[in-house]
Rosetta silent file (secondary structure, phi, psi, omega in degrees, C-alpha in Angstrom):
SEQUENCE: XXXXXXXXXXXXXXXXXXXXXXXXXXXXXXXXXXXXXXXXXXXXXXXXXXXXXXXXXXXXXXXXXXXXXX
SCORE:     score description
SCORE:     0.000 S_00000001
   1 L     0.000   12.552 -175.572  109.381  112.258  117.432 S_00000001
   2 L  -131.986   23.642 -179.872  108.757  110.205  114.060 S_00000001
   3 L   103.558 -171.434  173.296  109.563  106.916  114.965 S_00000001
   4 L   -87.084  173.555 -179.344  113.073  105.180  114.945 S_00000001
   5 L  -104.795  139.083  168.147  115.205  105.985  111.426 S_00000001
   6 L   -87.398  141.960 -174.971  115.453  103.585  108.767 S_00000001
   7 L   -98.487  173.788  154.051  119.011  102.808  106.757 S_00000001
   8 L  -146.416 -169.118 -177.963  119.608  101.471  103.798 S_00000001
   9 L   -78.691  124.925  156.733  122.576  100.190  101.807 S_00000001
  10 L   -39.999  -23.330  168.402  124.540  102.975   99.550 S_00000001
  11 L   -72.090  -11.427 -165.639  123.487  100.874   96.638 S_00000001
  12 L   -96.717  140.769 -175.836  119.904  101.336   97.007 S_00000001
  13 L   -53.414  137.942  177.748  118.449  103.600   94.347 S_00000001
  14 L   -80.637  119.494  178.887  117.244  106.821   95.723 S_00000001
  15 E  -112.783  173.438  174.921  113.736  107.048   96.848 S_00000001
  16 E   -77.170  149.640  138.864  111.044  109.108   98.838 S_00000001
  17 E  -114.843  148.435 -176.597  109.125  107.289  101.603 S_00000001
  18 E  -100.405   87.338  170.097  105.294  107.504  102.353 S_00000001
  19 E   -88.231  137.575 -167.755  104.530  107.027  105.688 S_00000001
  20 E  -108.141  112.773  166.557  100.668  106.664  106.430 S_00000001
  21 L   -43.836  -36.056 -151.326   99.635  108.715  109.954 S_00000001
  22 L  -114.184   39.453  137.111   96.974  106.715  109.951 S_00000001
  23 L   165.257   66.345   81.877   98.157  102.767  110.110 S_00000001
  24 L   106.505   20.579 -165.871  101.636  103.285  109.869 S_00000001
  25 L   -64.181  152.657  174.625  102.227  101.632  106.586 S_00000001
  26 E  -143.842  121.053  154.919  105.937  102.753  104.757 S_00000001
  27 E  -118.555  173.857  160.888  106.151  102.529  100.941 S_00000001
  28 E  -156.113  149.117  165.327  108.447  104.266   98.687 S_00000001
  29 E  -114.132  161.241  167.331  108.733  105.820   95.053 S_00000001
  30 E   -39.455  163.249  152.651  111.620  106.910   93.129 S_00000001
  31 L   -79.227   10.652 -172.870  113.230  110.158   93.871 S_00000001
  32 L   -89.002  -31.223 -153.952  112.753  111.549   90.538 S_00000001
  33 L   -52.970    1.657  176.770  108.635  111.600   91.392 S_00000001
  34 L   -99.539   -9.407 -173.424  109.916  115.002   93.217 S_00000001
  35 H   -22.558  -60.548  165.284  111.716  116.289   90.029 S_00000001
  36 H   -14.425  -62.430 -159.594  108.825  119.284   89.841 S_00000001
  37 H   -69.709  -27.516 -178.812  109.341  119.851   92.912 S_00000001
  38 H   -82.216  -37.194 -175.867  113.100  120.246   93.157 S_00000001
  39 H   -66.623  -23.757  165.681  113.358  122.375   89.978 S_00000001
  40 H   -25.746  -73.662 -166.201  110.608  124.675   91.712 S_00000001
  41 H   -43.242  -41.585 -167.843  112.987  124.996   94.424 S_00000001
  42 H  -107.635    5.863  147.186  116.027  126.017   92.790 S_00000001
  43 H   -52.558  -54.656 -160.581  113.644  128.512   90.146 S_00000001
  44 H   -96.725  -18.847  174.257  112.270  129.984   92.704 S_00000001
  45 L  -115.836   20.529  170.072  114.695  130.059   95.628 S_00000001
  46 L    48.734   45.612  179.006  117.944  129.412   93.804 S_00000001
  47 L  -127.373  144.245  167.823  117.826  126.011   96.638 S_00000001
  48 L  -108.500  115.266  153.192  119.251  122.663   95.538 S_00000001
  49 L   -50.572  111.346  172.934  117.049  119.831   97.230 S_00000001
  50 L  -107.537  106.956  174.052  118.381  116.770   98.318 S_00000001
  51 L   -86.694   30.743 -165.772  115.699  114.249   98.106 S_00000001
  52 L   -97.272  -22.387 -173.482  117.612  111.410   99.031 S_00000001
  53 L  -118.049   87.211  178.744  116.673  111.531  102.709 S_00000001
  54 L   174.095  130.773 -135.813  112.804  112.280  102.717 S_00000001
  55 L  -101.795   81.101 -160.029  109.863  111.303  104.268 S_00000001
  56 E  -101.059  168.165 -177.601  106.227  112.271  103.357 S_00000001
  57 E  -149.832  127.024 -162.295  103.705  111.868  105.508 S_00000001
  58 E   145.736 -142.199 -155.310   99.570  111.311  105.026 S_00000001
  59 L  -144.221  138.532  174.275   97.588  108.432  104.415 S_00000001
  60 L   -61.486 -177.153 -138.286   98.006  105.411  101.735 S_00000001
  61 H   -98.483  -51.639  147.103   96.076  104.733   99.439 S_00000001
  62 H   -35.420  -53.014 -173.614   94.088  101.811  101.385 S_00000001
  63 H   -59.147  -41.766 -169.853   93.186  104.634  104.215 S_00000001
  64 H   -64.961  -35.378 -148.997   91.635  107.152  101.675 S_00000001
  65 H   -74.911  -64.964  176.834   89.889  104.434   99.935 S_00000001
  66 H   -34.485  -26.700  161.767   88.362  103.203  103.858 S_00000001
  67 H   -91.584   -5.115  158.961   87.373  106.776  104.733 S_00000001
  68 H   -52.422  -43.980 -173.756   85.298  107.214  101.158 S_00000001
  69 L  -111.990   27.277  147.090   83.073  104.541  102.666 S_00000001
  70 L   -96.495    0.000    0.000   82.636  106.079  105.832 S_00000001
């Protein structure tokens, strides 16, 4: 329900991707920009996060800036 899945090569460094709901754009950042988040996770729920396969979803940075001038 989220589109087809994209691969990559076992060599490529692991990152997050940013998919934009609203005109369908894919970027990515490193996977450390979750660091925070995964040591949350294994403070507070003793869970280790693997952020190698994951997917955000909301709107790039072009969308926000186009609904500011609406």
């Amino acid at each position: 329900g989220h589109g087809a899945p994209t691969y990559h090569t076992v060599d490529t460094d692991l990152h997050i991707h940013l998919v934009c709901d609203t005109c369908g754009a894919v970027s990515s950042v490193p996977a450390d920009a979750a660091a925070s988040f995964v040591a949350l996770m294994r403070e507070q729920a003793g869970f280790e996060t693997d952020v190698a396969h994951v997917s955000l979803h909301g709107q790039c940075a072009a969308c926000v800036e186009r609904m500011k001038l609406v």
